[in-house]
C-alpha positions in Angstrom: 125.0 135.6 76.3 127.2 136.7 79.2 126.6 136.5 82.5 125.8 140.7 82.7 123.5 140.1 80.2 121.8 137.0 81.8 121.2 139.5 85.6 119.1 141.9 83.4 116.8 139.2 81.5 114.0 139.6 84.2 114.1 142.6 84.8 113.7 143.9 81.2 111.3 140.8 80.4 107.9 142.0 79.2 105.4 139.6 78.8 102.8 140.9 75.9 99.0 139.4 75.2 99.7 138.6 71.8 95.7 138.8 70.7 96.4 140.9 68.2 99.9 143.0 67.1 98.7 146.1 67.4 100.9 148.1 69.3 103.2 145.9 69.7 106.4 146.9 67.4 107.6 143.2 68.5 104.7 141.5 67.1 104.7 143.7 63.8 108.1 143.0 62.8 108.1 139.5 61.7 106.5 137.3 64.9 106.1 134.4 62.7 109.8 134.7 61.7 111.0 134.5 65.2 108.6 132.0 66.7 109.8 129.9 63.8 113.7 130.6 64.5 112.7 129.6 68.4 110.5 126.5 67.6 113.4 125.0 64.7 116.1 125.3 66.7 114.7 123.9 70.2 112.9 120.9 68.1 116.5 121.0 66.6 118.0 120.4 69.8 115.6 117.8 70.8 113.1 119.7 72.7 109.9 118.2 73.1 107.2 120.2 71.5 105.1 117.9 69.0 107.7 117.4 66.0 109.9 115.6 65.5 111.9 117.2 62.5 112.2 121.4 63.1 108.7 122.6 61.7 108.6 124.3 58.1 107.8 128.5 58.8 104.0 127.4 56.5 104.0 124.8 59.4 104.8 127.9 62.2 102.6 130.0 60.6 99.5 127.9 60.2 99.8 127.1 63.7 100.3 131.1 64.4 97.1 131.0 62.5 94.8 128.7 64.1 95.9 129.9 67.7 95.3 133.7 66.6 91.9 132.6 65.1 91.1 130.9 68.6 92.5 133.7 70.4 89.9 136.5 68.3 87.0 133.6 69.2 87.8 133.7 73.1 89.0 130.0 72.8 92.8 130.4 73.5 94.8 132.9 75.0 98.5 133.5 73.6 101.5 135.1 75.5 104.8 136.1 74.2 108.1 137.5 75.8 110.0 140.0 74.9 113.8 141.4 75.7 114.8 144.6 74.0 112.5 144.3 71.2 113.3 140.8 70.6 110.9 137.5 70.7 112.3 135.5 73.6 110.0 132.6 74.2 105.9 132.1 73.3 103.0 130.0 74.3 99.4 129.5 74.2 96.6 127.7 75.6 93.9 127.0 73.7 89.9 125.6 75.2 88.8 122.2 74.1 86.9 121.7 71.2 84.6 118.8 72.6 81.0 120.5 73.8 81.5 118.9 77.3 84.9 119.4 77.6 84.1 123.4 76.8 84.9 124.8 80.7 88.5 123.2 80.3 91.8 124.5 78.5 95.1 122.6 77.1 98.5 124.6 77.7 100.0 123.8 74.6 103.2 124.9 74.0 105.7 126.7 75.9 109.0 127.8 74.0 112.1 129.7 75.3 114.9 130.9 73.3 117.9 128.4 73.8 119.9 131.2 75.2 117.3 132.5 77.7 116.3 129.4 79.3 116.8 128.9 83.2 116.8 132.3 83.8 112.5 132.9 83.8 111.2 133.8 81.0 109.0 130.2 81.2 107.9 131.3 84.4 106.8 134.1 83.3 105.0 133.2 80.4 103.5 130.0 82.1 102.2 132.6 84.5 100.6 134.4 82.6 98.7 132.0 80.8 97.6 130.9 83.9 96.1 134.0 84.5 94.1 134.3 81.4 93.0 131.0 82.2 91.7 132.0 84.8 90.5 135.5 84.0 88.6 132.9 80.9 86.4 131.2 83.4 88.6 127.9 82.6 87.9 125.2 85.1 91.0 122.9 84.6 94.1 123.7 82.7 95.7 120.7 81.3 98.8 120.4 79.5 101.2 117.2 78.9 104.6 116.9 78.7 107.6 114.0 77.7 108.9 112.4 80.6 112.6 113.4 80.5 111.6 117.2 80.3 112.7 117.2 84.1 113.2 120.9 84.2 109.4 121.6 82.6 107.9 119.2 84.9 109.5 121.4 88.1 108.3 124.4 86.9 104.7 123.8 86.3 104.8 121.7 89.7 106.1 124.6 91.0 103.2 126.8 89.6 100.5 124.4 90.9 100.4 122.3 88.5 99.6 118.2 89.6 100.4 114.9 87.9 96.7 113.1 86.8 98.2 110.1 84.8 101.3 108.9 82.9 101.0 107.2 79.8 104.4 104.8 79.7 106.8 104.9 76.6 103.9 106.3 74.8 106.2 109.1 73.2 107.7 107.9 70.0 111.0 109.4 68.4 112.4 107.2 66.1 113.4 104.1 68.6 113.2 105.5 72.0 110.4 106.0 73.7 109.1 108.6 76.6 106.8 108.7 79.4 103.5 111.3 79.0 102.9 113.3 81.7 99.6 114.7 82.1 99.3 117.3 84.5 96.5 119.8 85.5 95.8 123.0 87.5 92.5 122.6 88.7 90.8 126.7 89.4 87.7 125.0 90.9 89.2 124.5 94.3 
């Protein structure tokens, strides 16, 4: 991407509820497709986002699956960007399962394009999960993240987001290990 390109990637970002495709000529034309183009090749590159090896597109589109069911049930909400027609970067949150843990949410996963990162399309999706958090009635929003992932770390700091606990060299890939960060926005103060 050139630098012209990179100025206009905000200001031609559009951030779509993805609850359903309907209307959105993005999410018609092959969304599984591209979230599993943008999940391989960061997981490809090391990114920390649950696998280890780049998920299988029946892997991508179970998940898609499951987080759209959630979604329809009011458990989850699920954001993704768009530039010119084209996926950009996705993530959900979904509500816990656990009866007593019902009021609370866990940000999931939040994946940018390789070529769009730094330049806010995170922010902006982080954003607006927050907001349907909040517009949910979610008490806390959770979400953990690896250690080294310095720049993800800033940004939901930057967002509100606190450190609760870190779970030390708890992250396993291969023979390193990774630090856990748990962090939370808390919408009850």
């Amino acid at each position: 991407m050139d630098a012209e390109s990179i100025k206009g990637v905000t200001a031609g970002l559009v951030v779509l509820d993805a609850s359903g495709p309907a209307g959105h000529p993005e999410l018609e034309r092959g969304f599984a497709a591209a979230a599993h183009r943008i999940l391989g090749d960061l997981v490809g590159r090391g990114a920390a986002l649950g696998w280890v090896e780049p998920p299988s597109p029946d892997e991508v589109a179970r998940l898609l699956d499951h987080v759209g069911g959630a979604v329809r049930a009011g458990d989850a909400a699920l954001r993704v960007a768009c530039l010119d027609g084209r996926v950009v970067g996705l993530g959900y949150w979904l509500r816990y399962a656990r009866p007593t843990h019902r009021p609370h949410a866990d940000l999931e996963k939040v994946a940018v394009d390789f070529a769009f990162q730094g330049h806010g399309v995170g922010r902006a999706l982080t954003a607006a999960l927050i907001e349907d958090a909040r517009a949910a009635g979610i008490e806390v929003l959770t979400l953990d993240a690896r250690g080294d992932n310095a720049h993800a770390l800033g940004l939901y700091r930057s967002l509100g987001f606190s450190e609760y606990g870190r779970l030390r060299d708890f992250v396993a890939v291969g023979d390193r290990r990774y630090d856990k960060v748990l962090y939370m926005l808390d919408f009850r103060r």
